[in-house]
C-alpha positions as CSV (number, residue, x, y, z in Angstrom):
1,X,96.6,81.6,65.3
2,X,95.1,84.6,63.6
3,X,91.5,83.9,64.8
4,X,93.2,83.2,68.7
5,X,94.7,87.1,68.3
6,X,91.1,88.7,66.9
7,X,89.2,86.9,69.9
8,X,92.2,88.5,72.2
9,X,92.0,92.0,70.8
10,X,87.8,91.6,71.1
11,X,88.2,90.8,74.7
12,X,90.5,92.4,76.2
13,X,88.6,96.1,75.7
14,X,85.4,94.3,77.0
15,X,87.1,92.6,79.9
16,X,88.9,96.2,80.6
17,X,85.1,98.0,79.6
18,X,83.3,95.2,82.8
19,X,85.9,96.4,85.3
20,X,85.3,99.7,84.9
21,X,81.6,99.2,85.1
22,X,82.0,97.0,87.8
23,X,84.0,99.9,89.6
24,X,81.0,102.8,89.1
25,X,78.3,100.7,89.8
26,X,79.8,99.9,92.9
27,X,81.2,103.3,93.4
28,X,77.5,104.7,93.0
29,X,75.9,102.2,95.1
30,X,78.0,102.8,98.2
31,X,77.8,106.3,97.5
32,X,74.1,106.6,97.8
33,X,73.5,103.7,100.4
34,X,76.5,106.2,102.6
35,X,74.5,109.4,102.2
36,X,71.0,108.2,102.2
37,X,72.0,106.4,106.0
38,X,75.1,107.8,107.3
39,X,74.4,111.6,108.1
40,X,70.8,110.6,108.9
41,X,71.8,108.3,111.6
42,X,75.2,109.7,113.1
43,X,75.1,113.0,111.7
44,X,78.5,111.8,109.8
45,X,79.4,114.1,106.4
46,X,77.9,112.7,102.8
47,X,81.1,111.3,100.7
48,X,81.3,112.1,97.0
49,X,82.0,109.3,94.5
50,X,86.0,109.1,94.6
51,X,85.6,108.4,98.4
52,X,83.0,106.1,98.1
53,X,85.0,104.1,95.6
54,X,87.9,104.5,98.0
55,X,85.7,103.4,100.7
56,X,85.0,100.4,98.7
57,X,88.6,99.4,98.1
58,X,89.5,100.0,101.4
59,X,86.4,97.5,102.4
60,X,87.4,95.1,99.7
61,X,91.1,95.4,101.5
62,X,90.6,94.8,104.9
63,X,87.5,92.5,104.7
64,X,87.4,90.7,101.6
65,X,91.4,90.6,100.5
66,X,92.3,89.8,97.1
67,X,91.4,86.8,96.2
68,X,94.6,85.3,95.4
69,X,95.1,82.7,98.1
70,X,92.5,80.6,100.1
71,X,92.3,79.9,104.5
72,X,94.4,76.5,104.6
73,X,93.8,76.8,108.2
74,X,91.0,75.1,110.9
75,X,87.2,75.8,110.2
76,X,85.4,74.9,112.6
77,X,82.0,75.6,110.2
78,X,83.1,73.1,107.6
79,X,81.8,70.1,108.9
80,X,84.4,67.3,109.2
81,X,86.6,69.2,106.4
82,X,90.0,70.4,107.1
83,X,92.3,69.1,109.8
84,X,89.5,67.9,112.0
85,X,88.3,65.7,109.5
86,X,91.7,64.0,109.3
87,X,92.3,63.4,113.0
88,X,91.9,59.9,114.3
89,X,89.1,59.3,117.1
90,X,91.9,59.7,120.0
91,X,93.4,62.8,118.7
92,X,89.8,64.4,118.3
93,X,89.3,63.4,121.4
94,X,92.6,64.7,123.0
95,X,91.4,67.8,120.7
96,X,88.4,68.3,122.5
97,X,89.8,67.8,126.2
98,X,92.2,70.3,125.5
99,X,89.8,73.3,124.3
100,X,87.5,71.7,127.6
101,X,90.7,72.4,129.9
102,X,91.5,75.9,128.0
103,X,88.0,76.8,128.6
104,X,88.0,75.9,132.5
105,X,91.4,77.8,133.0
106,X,89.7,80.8,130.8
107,X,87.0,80.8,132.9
108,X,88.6,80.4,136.4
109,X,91.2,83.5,135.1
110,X,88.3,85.9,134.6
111,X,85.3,84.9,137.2
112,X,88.2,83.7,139.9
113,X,85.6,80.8,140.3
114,X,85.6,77.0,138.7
115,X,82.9,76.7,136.1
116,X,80.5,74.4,136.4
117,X,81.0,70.3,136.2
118,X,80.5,69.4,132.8
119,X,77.4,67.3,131.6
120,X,78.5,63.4,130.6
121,X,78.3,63.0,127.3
122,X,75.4,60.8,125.9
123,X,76.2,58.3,123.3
């Protein structure tokens, strides 16, 4: 018990010691990357390193989240994963007409013209 509370008190500090490295390494590398490109290209002001550590929370918010929870939802990169993978051949089928027909109607909404026939599919 007393050598699981030494380890604890030994990591914690380091853990806390990697975060806030993590943090200013970060911090400094969006800081320069932002004023070595930004003003140069769109004449935009150079940020100091509390903004550029904002920046890169803010980036970390809206692009990457937190972390805490994962996509449940349809991927349509991950192969025959997901909900895909667990259709049966008619509802994969009946999947596919339907994004065909969506497509079509998308089409003849915005062109006001019907797309072209579809190829038959080769087995």
């Amino acid at each position: 018990m007393a050598g699981r509370l030494i380890k604890m008190l030994f990591i914690i500090p380091l853990a806390i010691l990697g975060m806030i490295l993590f943090a200013f390494i970060g911090g400094e590398i969006v800081l320069h990357l932002w004023n070595w490109l930004m003003p140069a290209l769109f004449g935009w002001h150079e940020l100091t390193f509390w903004q550029a550590l904002g920046l890169l929370a803010l980036c970390r918010v809206l692009f990457g989240g937190f972390g805490w929870h994962r996509s449940r939802g349809f991927r349509f990169g991950g192969g025959m994963g997901g909900r895909f993978g667990r259709m049966s051949p008619e509802e994969r089928d009946r999947f596919r007409q339907s994004v065909r027909d969506y497509c079509r109607q998308a089409v003849r909404d915005h062109l006001g013209a019907e797309p072209p026939a579809p190829k038959p599919e080769q087995p």
